[in-house]
N, C-alpha and C positions, 0 to 999 in steps of 0.2 A: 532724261535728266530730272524730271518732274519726281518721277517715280522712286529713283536716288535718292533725291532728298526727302521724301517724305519717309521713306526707309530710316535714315540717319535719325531724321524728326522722333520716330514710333522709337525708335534705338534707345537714344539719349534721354525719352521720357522715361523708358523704362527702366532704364539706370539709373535714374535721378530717383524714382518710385523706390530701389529699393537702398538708398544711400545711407550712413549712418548718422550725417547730420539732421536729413529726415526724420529720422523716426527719432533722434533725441527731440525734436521739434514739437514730436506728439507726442513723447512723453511728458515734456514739461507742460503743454495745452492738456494733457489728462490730467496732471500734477495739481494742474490751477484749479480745474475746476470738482476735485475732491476737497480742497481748503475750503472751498465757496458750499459744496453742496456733500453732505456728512452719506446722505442715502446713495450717493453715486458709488460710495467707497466695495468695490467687487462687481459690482454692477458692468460697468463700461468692460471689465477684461472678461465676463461670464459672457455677455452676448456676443461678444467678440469670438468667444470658443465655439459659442451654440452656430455664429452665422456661419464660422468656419464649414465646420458640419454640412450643413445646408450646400451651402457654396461649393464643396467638395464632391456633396451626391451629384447637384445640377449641372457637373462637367465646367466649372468655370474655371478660365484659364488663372497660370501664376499671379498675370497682373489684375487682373478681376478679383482676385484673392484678394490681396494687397491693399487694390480698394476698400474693398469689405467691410478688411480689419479697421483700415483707417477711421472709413465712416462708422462702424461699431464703436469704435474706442473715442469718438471726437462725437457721438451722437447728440450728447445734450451740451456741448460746450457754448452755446446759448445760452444756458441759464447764469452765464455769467453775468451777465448785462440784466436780470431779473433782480428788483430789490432784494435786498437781504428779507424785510418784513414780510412780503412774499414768500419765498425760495425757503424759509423758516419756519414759517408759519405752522404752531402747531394743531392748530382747529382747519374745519373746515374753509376752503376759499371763498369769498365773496366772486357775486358775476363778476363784475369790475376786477378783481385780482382773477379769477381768470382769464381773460381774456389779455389781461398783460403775462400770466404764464403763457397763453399760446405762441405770444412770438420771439418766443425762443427759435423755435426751426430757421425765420428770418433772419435772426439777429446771429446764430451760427453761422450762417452764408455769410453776412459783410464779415464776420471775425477771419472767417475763410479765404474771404474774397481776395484773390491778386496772389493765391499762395499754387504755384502751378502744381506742383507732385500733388496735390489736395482737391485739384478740381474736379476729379472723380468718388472723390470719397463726399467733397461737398453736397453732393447729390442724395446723399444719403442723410446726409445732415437737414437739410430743407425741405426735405420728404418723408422720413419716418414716419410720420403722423397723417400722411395719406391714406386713406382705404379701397378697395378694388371698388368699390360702389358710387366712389364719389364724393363720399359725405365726410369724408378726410379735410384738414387745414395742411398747411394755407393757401393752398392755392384753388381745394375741392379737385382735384384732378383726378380719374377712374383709371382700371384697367390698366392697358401695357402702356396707357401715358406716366404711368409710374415707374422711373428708373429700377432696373429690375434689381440693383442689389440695394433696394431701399424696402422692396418688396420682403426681398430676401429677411433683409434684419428686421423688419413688423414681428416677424412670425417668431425669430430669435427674443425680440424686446417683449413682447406677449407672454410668451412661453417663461420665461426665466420670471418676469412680476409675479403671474399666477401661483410658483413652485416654490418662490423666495417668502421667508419670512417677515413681517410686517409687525408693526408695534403694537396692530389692531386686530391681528387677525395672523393665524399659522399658513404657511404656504398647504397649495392643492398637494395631491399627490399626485403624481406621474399618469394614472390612466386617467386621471379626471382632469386636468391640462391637457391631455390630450384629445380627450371629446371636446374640450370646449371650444380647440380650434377648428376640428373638423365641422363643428358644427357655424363656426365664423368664414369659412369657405364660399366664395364666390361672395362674400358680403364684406369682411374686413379685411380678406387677405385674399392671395394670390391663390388659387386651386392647386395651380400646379406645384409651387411649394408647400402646400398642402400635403398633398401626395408625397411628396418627397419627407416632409416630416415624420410621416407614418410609416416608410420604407427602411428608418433607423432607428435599428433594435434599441430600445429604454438603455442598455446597460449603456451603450457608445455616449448618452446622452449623459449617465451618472459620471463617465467618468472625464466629459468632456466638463462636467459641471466641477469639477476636483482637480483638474491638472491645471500648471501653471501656463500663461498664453502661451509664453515664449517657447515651448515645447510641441504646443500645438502647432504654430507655426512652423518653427525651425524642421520637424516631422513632415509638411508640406510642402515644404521647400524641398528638403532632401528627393521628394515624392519626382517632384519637378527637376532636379537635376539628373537624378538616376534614369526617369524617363527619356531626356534627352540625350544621356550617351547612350542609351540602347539605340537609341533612335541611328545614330551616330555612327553607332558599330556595323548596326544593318546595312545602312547605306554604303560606308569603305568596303565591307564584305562584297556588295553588288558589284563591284568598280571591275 
């Protein structure tokens, strides 16, 4: 009986994960926080595409997707709670304003907190800013004590800064983003997404960088529906 209901449990969360009052819920929490912060504006749906990517090589199931995107798209929704004088700020930051930009990761978790279909993306929200080494905030956590689709979107969050253009500076170019990670391996990022990053051919990456989310997604979902009626067919064929 135990076993039943934690079935129904894992069910109904994951129907609730893909519901559409859900995802209006994250849209309007994206919505908010591009009013607040101008540089977020393509940002949150680009790494969202890049971590798809990633998430997609690494075998991660539908609802690990799901997560992904969530935590991709909801990653700096902390900076809501960052002054304006801060979050605006066109000069350099002071320590002291630092240090109140760092708890954003924090302050996304309580904006999060008590939201269930989210409690898996929250992980990624609270964790982005970790490093395989350690030396990540806020909590300094290393290694696989890092939520692995928090890992996942570093390398996505990295990757798209580096390639994005800047007021100060013109984005990298594609091989030269890509050494820079390879060479941040085993220090700020995950190896193994590492690997995986280099495993997808630049073009996949241009044109993940150009196509709208909802396609990316909708594209991976069909991936997952078609998988499981073959699945489906195999099995009544057996009978």
């Amino acid at each position: 009986m135990k076993d039943t209901n934690q079935s129904h449990t894992q069910t109904s969360s994951t129907f609730n994960l893909y519901s559409h009052d859900n995802r209006a819920t994250v849209n309007v929490l994206t919505a908010t926080l591009k009013i607040r912060d101008v540089e977020t504006q393509g940002h949150s749906e680009r790494v969202a595409r890049f971590s798809e990517l990633l998430g997609r090589e690494l075998g991660l199931n539908r609802t690990q997707m799901k997560s992904l995107e969530y935590g991709a798209l909801l990653h700096d929704i902390g900076k809501i709670g960052v002054p304006d004088a801060i979050l605006r700020k066109p000069g350099p930051l002071t320590t002291e304003e630092w240090a109140r930009m760092r708890e954003h990761p924090l302050l996304g978790l309580r904006i999060l907190s008590g939201v269930g279909f989210l409690e898996s993306a929250a992980l990624v929200v609270v964790q982005h800013h970790e490093r395989w080494d350690g030396r990540g905030y806020p909590y300094g956590l290393s290694g696989t004590a890092i939520d692995r689709n928090a890992r996942i979107f570093a390398v996505a969050d990295a990757f798209d800064a580096m390639i994005s253009d800047r007021v100060y500076r013109a984005g990298r170019p594609f091989a030269e983003a890509s050494e820079e990670l390879r060479r941040r391996a085993g220090q700020q990022f995950d190896p193994e997404v590492i690997e995986c990053f280099a495993r997808i051919p630049q073009r996949e990456w241009e044109l993940a960088r150009e196509r709208k989310l909802e396609c990316a997604i909708d594209r991976h979902e069909r991936h997952f529906i078609q998988k499981a009626a073959s699945l489906n067919s195999s099995a009544l064929a057996g009978r």
